[in-house]
N, C-alpha and C positions, 0 to 999 in steps of 0.2 A: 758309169758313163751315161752324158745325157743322149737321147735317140735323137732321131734326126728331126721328128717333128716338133721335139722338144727347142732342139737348138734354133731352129727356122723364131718357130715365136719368141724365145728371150731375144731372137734379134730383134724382131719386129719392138722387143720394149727399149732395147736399146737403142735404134733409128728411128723410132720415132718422131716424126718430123717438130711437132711440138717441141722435142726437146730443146731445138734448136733457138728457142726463143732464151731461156736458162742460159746460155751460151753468149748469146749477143749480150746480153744484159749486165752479163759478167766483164764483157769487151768493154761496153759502157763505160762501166763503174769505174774500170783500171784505167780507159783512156782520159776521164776527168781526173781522176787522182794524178797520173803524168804529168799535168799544170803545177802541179803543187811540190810532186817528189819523186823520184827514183826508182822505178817499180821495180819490184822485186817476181823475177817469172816464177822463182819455185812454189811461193804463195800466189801469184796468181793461177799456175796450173792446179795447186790442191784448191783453192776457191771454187775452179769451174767444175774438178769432179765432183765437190761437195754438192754445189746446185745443182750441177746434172743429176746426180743421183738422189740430190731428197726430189727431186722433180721425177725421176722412175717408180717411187715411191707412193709418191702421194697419185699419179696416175696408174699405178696397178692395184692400190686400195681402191679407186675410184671403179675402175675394171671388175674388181672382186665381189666390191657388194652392191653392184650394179648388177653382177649375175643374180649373187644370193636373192635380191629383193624382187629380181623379173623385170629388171627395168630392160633389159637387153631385148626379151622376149617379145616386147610390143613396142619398141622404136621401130619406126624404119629406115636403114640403114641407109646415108648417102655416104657419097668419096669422101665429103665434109664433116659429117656428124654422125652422131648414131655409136658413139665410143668405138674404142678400138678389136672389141668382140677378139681378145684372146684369151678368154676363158669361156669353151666352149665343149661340146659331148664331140670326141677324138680329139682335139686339141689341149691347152694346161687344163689343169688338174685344177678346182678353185683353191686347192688346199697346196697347192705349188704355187700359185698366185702370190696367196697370202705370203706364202715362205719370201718368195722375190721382195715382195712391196717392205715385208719386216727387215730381213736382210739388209735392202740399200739404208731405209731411216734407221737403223743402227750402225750404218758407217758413214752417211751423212750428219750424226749425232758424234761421233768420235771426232770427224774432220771439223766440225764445228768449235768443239770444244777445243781441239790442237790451233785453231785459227784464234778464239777468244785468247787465250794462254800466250801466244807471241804477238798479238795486235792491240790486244785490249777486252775487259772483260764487259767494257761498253757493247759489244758485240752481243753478249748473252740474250737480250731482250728482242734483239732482232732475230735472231736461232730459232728460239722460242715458240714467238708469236708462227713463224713461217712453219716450225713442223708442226704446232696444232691447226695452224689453216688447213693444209695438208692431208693430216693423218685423221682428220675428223670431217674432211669438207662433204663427203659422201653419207655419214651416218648420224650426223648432228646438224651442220650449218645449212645442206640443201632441206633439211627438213623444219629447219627453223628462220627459211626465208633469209640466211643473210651467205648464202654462197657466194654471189657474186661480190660482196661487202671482202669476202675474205680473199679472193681470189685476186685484189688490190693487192694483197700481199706480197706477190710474185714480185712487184715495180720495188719492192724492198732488195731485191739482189744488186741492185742499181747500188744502195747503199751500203750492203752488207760487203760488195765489193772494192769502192771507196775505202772503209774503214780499215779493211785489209790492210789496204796500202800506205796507207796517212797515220793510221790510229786516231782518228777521230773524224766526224758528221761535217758536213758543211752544207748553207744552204744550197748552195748550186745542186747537190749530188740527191739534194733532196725536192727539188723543184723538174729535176729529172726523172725523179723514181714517181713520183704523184701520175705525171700521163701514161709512163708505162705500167701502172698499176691498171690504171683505169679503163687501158686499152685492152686489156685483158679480160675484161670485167664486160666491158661492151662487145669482145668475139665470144663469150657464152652465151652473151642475153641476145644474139643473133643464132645462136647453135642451137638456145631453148627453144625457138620457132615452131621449127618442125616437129618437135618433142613433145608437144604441149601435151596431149591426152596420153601419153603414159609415164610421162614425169606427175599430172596430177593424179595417173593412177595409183599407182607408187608412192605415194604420198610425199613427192618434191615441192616444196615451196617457193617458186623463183620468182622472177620477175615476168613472165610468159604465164604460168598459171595462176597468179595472183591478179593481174592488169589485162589477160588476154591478149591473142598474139598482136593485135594491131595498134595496140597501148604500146605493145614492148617491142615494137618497133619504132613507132614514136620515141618511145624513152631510147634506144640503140642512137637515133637520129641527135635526139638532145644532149647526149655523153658525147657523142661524138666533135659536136660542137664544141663541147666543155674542152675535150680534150686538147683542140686545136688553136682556142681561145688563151689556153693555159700556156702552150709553146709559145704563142705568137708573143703573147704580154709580157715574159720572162725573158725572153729574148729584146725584150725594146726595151726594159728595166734594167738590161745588163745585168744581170741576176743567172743567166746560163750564158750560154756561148753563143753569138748573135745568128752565126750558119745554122742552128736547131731549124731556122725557117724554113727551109729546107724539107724538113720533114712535112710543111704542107701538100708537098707535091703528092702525095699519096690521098688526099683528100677526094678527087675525082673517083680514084673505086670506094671508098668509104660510102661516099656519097652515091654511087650505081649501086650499090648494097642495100641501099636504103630503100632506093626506087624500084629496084626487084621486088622487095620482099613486100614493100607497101601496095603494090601492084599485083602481087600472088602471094597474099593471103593462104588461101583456098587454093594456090597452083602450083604442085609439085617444082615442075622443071625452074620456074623462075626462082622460086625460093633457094636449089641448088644454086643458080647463080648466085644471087645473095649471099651465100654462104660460100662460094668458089671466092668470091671478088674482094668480099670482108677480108680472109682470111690473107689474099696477096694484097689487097691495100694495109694488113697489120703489118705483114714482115715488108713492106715499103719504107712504113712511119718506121720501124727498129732500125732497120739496115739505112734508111737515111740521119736517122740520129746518129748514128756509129760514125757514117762521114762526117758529119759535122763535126764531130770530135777529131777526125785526126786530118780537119782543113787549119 
């Protein structure tokens, strides 16, 4: 029997609000697919535990050896950032951590494989690439400078969800997965901010300790643009669904994210904002994509 303090925190990996991005992305994929063909719920509900759970995964490896290496120790923690600190002295165990994060990527790796097997084995390459971003993004990619490169990855459930359904790629489901990859990519290199002196302790390589914070907020600024420049043109090229525009209306907090953080550098409280406002203009841009799909 697990204790109680036990069972408290596997919640905390299982609500974790993040998760919920893994979720929508999956809603995504399937409601483009519905344009085309028939969805099938019993494969779209094994899609979303699949992702949900390689996403528990790849976030309690990140968890684990962010203890092991001390990176928890000298962050400081905001509601925003600063990891999830559930491995901690009276809290999991790291070596319970570990069990969790192994456990899901081996049943995230079965439902994968059962999903290649009835949808197409075109599938396998996108599997792949998403559990090594993942299962490595902690101990290999943030230390070789391309974490936020991989963490693109993620905007691949967009398509991984699609093929589900279809049995095969299309551009639209892939001119979708591009911003939602990117967006993801641009809510860390706002999260690295505050992080900077002990991600470069710890020897992290990102966009924040490489550029310095007020570089990587400019570059947060320039992604962000890409990202919204990408909707807009794919949507006027008839190439996605013209409602995607839609998803600009989230731009106003993207945009105060920007001016926080560019304006507190050096100043705690603003910079939380920045990182409060980023994170509700991300799930705006998702959750207004999803409308747009089922206008």
């Amino acid at each position: 029997m697990l204790g109680t303090k036990t069972r408290i925190i596997l919640a905390r990996i299982v609500f974790e609000p993040h998760l919920l991005i893994s979720f929508l992305y999956v809603v995504l994929g399937v409601l483009i697919a519905s344009r085309q063909v028939s969805i099938s719920i019993p494969l779209f509900l094994l899609t979303l535990v699949g992702a949900v759970v390689s996403q528990i995964a790849a976030n309690t490896y990140d968890e684990y050896f962010d203890h092991r290496l001390g990176t928890d120790l000298l962050t400081v923690k905001t509601p925003y950032s600063g990891g999830g600190r559930i491995v901690y002295e009276g809290g999991l165990e790291p070596r319970d951590a570990f069990y969790v994060a192994t456990v899901s990527l081996i049943i995230s790796f079965f439902i994968g494989v059962y999903l290649a097997f009835v949808s197409g084995w075109e599938l396998v390459p996108l599997f792949f690439l998403g559990g090594f971003a993942g299962t490595f993004y902690s101990t290999v990619w943030q230390r070789k400078g391309m974490g936020e490169l991989m963490l693109c990855v993620i905007g691949l459930i967009v398509m991984g969800a699609y093929f589900v359904q279809t049995g095969y790629y299309s551009i639209e489901s892939v001119f979708v997965a591009i911003p939602c990859g990117l967006l993801i990519a641009n809510l860390v290199i706002m999260n690295e901010v505050p992080d900077a002196e002990a991600d470069a302790a710890t020897g992290r390589k990102n966009v924040t300790t490489t550029l310095g914070r007020a570089n990587a907020v400019r570059a947060y600024a320039l992604l962000g643009t890409v990202i919204y420049l990408w909707v807009l043109i794919s949507a006027v090229l008839h190439i996605t669904s013209q409602y995607t525009v839609i998803s600009l209306l989230s731009a106003p907090m993207i945009f105060s994210s920007y001016i926080y953080a560019r304006n507190g550098v050096g100043d705690h409280p603003k910079l939380v904002k920045a990182l409060r406002n980023n994170i509700v203009g991300m799930y705006v841009f998702i959750v207004l994509m999803v409308v747009a799909y089922l206008l």
